[in-house]
TORKOL-4160 file (C-alpha; in steps of 0.2 Angstrom, whole numbers, padded with zeros to 4 digits, m for minus):
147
<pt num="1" X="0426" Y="0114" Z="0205"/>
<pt num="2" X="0417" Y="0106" Z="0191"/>
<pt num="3" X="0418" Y="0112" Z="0173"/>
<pt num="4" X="0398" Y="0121" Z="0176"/>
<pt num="5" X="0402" Y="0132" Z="0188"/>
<pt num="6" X="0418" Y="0138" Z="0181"/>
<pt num="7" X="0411" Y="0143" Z="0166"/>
<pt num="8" X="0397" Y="0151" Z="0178"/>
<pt num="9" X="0411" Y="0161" Z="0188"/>
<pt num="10" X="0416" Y="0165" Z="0171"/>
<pt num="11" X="0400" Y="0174" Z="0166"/>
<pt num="12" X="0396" Y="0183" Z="0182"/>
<pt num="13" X="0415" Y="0187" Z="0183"/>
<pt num="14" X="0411" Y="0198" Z="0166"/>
<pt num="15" X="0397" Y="0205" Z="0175"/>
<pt num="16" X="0406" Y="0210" Z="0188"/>
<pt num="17" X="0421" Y="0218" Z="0178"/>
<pt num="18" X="0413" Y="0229" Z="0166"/>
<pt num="19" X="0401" Y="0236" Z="0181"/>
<pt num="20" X="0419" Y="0241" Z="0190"/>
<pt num="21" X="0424" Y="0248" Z="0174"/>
<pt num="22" X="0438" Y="0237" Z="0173"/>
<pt num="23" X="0439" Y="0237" Z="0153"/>
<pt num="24" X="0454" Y="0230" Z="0155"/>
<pt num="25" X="0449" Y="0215" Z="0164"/>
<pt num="26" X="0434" Y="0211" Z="0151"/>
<pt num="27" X="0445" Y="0214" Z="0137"/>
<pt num="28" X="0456" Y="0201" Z="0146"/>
<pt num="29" X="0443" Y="0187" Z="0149"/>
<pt num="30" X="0440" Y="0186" Z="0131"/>
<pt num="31" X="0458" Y="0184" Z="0124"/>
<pt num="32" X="0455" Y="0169" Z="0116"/>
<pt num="33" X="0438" Y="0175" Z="0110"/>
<pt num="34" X="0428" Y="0184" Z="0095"/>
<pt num="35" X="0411" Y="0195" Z="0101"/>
<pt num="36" X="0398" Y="0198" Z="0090"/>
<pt num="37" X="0387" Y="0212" Z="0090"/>
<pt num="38" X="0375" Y="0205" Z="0082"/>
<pt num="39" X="0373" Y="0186" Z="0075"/>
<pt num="40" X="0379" Y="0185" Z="0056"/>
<pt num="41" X="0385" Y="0203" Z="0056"/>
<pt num="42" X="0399" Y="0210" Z="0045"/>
<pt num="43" X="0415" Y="0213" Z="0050"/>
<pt num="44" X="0412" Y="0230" Z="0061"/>
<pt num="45" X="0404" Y="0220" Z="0073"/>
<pt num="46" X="0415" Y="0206" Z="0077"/>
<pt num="47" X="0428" Y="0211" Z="0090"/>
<pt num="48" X="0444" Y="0196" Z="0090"/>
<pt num="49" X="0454" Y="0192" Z="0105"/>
<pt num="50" X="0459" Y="0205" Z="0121"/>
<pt num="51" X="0463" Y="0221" Z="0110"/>
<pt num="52" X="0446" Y="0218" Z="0100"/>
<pt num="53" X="0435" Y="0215" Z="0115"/>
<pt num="54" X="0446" Y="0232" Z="0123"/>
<pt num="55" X="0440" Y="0242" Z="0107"/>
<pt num="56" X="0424" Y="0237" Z="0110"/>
<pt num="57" X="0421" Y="0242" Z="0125"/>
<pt num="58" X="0431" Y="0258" Z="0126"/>
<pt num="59" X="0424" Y="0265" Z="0110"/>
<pt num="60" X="0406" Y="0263" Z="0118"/>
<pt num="61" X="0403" Y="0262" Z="0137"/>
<pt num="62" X="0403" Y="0278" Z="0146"/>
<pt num="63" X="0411" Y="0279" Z="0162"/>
<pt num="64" X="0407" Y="0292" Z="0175"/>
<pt num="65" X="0422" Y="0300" Z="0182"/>
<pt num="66" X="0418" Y="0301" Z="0201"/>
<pt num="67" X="0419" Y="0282" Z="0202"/>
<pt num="68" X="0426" Y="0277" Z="0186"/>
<pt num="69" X="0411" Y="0262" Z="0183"/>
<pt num="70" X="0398" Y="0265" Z="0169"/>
<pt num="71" X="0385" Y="0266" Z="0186"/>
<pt num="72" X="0377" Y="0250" Z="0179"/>
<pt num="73" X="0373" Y="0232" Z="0187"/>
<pt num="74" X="0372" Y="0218" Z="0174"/>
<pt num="75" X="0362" Y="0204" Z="0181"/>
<pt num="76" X="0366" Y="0187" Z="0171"/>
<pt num="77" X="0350" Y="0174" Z="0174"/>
<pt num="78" X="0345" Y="0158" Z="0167"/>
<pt num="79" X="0360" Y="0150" Z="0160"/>
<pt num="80" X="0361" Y="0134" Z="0151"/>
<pt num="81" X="0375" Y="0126" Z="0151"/>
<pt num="82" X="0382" Y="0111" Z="0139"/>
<pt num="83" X="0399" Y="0103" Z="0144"/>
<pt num="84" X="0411" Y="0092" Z="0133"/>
<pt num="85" X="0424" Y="0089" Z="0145"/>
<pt num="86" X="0430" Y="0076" Z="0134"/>
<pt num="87" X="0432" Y="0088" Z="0120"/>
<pt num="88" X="0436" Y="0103" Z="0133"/>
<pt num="89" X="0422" Y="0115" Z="0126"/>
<pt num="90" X="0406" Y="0120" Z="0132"/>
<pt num="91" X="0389" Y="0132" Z="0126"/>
<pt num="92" X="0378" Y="0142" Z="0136"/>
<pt num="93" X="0365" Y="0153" Z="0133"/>
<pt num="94" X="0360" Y="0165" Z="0146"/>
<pt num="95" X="0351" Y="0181" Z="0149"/>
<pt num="96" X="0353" Y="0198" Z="0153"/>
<pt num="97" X="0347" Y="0215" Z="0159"/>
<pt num="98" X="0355" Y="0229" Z="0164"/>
<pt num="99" X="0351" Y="0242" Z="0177"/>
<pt num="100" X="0359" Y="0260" Z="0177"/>
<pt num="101" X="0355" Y="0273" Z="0190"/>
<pt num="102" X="0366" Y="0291" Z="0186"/>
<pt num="103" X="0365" Y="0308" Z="0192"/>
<pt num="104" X="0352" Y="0312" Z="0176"/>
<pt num="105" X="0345" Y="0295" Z="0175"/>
<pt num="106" X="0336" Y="0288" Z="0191"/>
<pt num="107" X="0337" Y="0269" Z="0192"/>
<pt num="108" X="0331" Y="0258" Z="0178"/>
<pt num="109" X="0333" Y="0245" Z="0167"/>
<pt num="110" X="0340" Y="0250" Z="0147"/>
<pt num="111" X="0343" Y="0236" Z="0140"/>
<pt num="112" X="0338" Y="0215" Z="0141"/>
<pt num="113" X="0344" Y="0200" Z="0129"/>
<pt num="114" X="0351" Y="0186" Z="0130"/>
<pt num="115" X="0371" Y="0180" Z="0128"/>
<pt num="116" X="0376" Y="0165" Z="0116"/>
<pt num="117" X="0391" Y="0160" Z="0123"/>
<pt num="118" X="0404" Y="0147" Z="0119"/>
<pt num="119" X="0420" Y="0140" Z="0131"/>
<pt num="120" X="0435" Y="0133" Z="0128"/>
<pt num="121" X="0449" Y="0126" Z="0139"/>
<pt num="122" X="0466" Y="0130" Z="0138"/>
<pt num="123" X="0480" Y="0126" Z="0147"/>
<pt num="124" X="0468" Y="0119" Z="0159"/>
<pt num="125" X="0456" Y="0135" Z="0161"/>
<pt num="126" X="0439" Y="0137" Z="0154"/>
<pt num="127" X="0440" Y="0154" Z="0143"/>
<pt num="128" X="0426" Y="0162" Z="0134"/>
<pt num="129" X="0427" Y="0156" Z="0115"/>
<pt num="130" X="0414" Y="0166" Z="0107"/>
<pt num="131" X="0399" Y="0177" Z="0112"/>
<pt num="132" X="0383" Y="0183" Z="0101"/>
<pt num="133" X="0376" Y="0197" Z="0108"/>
<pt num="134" X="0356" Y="0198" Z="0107"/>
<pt num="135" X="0344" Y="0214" Z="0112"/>
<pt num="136" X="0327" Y="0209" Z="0116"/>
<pt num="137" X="0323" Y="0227" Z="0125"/>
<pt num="138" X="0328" Y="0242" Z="0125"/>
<pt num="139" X="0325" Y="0256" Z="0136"/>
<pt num="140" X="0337" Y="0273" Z="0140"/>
<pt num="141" X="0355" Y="0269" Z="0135"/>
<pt num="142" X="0358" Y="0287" Z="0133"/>
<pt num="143" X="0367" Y="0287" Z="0148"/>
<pt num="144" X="0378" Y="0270" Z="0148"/>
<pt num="145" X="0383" Y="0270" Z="0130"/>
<pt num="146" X="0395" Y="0282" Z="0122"/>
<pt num="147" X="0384" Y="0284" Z="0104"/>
């Protein structure tokens, strides 16, 4: 599989994750990462490596306790990928939007933006490096987010 589509698996395999409610599993993919909340933010919104990224998503995405997912699909679209295998890193930018339906909330989109991503391999696998996070929209994220 070339170095494009593992770093696709890589983002969809987030999508997939966090709509299971595998906070676990997200944390895990960005173990060799930092995420931040917003581009150029101060310290409180960067999150470093697995425990950060766990933080992060604990201390902020609801999750129902029938099913144990946030009742959320996160649909990654458009993504631009720029591979250095020589140098084993890679960028992509990408978008997002993210639909929730709950008992109180029919189905919807709450939120769109866009992911800045960046790879790195190690040990011979692709791994998440960095990721901005950018809203663009926002719609009812009373139901999906913890604050």
């Amino acid at each position: 599989m070339d170095s494009a589509r593992q770093i696709e698996n890589l983002l969809y395999t987030y999508a997939e994750r966090i709509d299971l409610g595998d906070l676990d599993g997200v944390a895990e993919l960005f173990t060799h990462a930092t995420i931040f909340g917003q581009e150029n933010g101060p310290p409180e919104t960067q999150f470093h490596g697995r425990e950060g990224a766990r933080k992060m998503y604990g201390m902020s995405t609801r999750l129902y306790e029938d099913d144990g997912t946030p009742k959320t699909k996160h649909i990654t679209t458009n993504p631009i990928i720029e591979v250095d295998d020589e140098a084993g890193t890679a960028r992509c930018r990408s978008y997002y939007c993210v639909v929730q339906a709950t008992p109180a909330l029919p189905l919807q989109p709450i939120i769109a933006g866009r992911y800045h991503d960046t790879f790195q391999v190690i040990d011979g696998q692709w791994w998440f490096a960095t990721r901005t996070l950018f809203v663009d929209l926002m719609g009812d994220l009373s139901q999906h987010l913890k604050w």
